[in-house]
C-alpha positions, 0 to 999 in steps of 0.5 A: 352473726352475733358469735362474731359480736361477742367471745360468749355468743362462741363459747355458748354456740361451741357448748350447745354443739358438744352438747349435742354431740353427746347426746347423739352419742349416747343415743346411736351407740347402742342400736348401731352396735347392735345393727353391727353384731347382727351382721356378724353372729355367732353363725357368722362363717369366715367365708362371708368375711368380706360381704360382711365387710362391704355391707357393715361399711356400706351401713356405717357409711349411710349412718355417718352421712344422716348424722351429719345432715342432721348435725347441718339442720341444727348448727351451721357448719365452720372450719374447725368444728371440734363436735362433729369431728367427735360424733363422727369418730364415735360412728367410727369407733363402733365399726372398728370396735365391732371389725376388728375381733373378727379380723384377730379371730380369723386364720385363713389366707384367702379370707383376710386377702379378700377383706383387704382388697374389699377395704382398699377396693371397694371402700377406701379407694372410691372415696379419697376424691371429692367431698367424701374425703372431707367430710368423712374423714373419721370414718375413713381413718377408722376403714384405714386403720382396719385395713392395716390390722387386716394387713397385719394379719396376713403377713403373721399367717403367711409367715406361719404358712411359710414356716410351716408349709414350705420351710417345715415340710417333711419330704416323702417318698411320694415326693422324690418319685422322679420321673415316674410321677411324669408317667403318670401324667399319660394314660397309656403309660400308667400301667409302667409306674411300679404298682401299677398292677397291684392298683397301689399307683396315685395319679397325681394330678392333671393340669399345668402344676402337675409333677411340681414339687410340693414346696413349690406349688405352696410358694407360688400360690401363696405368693399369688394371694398377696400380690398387690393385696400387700404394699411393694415392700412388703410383698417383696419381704415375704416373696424373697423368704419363700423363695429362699426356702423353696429353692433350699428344699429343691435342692435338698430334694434333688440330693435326696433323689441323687441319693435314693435307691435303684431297682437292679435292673439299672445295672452299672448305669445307677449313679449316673442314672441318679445323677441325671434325675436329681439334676433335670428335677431341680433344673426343671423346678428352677426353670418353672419357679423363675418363669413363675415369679417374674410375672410378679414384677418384683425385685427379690433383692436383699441387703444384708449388713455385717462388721468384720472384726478381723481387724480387731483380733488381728490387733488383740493377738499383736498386743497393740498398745491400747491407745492403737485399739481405738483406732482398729475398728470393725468394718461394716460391710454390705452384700447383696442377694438376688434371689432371681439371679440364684435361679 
């Protein structure tokens, strides 16, 4: 009652509660940090990435609610409250200061995908309602801030898989071994497969992706892992890149398998025979590949922008006065790709 008598009485009380902010700083730093670490290591195994995750959020959680009961014992509570906003963003910091190395230190797909849907599921999405969000909201923005450098990270390792794995693939000979690979897939008939007999045959494997290209296997399950993991656009960003790439390496596969030597007994029959085997393979790929990414429910459409200096050069061989030259300038124009309409 008396900070509403006099200026000082403010200015004193707002002292006492930085002061104790600074206090309790000083004196949770250390044992919380360490309580973090211990969770993470130098055993700690990237597999346990998201338990990990759940539990340090879980702990940095019940820290931040007992300091702020403890903060509520001492001071009464009032809007602004500058010191208790200080404490709570130091709480914050340490957990995003302990997390965070993890996350850079960490390659796997399926682990980052996991740690992102542990933060958005389990941790950000329960608390935006109700009165956690309020008196939270430093440690919110501090699990809002790793989720987006989690994010980060795996849009960098899914880009480096698709580089690598799809764009970067080196085709094999195994891999244009159409359509005998499909032999394989019938018990009764492995024994027809060339090699059959000198047991040097591979059976690929069984199952509803047996006999997929291998650049098309990766694209999919890539694509399965960051679905609804990543934002909409983003998602659709990366979806439309792989599957660019895949369909360019169906293609160059199925020129490949057009091309690729016959045993003699196809007699005159061998160009159209490769005619045949390119064209069903590719159309059996393209078929699979549409059918699976319509499941995801997401435009494959970019925009691409270009300026047409045709104009210009058309002007500079007429020797156009310079004054006409600023008025000739390039025209932008705007295409469209829709990656589920070249399928």
């Amino acid at each position: 009652r008396r900070t509403e008598v006099h200026e000082i009485y403010m200015v004193t009380l707002e002292e006492l509660e930085a002061f104790y902010a600074t206090v309790r700083i000083r004196l949770i730093s250390a044992p919380v940090t360490t309580q973090l670490q211990s969770m993470l290591n130098k055993d700690f195994d990237m597999q346990q990435l998201a338990p990990a995750t759940r539990q340090a959020s879980s702990y940095i959680f019940d820290i931040s609610h007992l300091e702020r009961q403890c903060f509520e014992a001492y001071f009464e509570l009032r809007q602004p409250q500058e010191p208790l906003r200080t404490l709570l963003e130091a709480v914050a910091d340490i957990f995003y200061k302990t997390l965070r190395p993890v996350v850079l230190a960490c390659d796997s797909v399926d682990f980052l995908r996991e740690m992102a849907d542990c933060l958005q599921m389990d941790i950000l999405e329960p608390h935006q309602q109700g009165r956690t969000k309020r008196d939270l909201a430093p440690i919110l923005a501090a699990v809002f801030r790793l989720h987006k450098d989690v994010q980060e990270k795996l849009i960098f390792r899914v880009q480096m898989c698709i580089r690598n794995e799809i764009k970067g693939y080196q085709i094999s000979s195994a891999d244009l071994n159409y359509p005998d690979v499909f032999f394989a897939l019938d018990p009764d008939r492995v024994e027809e497969l060339p090699g059959a007999r000198e047991g040097v045959v591979q059976e690929p494997p069984r199952g509803f992706q047996s006999g997929w290209f291998p650049t098309m296997q990766w694209t999919l399950e890539i694509l399965a892992k960051i679905y609804r993991v990543l934002e909409m656009p983003t998602f659709q960003g990366l979806a439309q890149e792989a599957v660019d790439l895949c369909i360019a390496s169906l293609k160059q596969a199925s020129q490949m398998i057009g091309q690729r030597a016959l045993p003699s007994t196809s007699g005159g029959l061998g160009p159209l025979v490769q005619l045949m085997d390119s064209q069903l393979f590719l159309v059996k790929h393209l078929l699979v590949l549409r059918e699976q990414v319509a499941a995801f429910e997401c435009d494959l459409v970019a925009n691409e922008k270009y300026f047409n200096f045709s104009n210009v050069w058309e002007a500079l061989h007429l020797k156009l006065p310079d004054g006409l030259l600023g008025i000739l300038k390039p025209k932008l124009h705007m295409t469209q790709i829709d990656s589920k309409k070249d399928m």
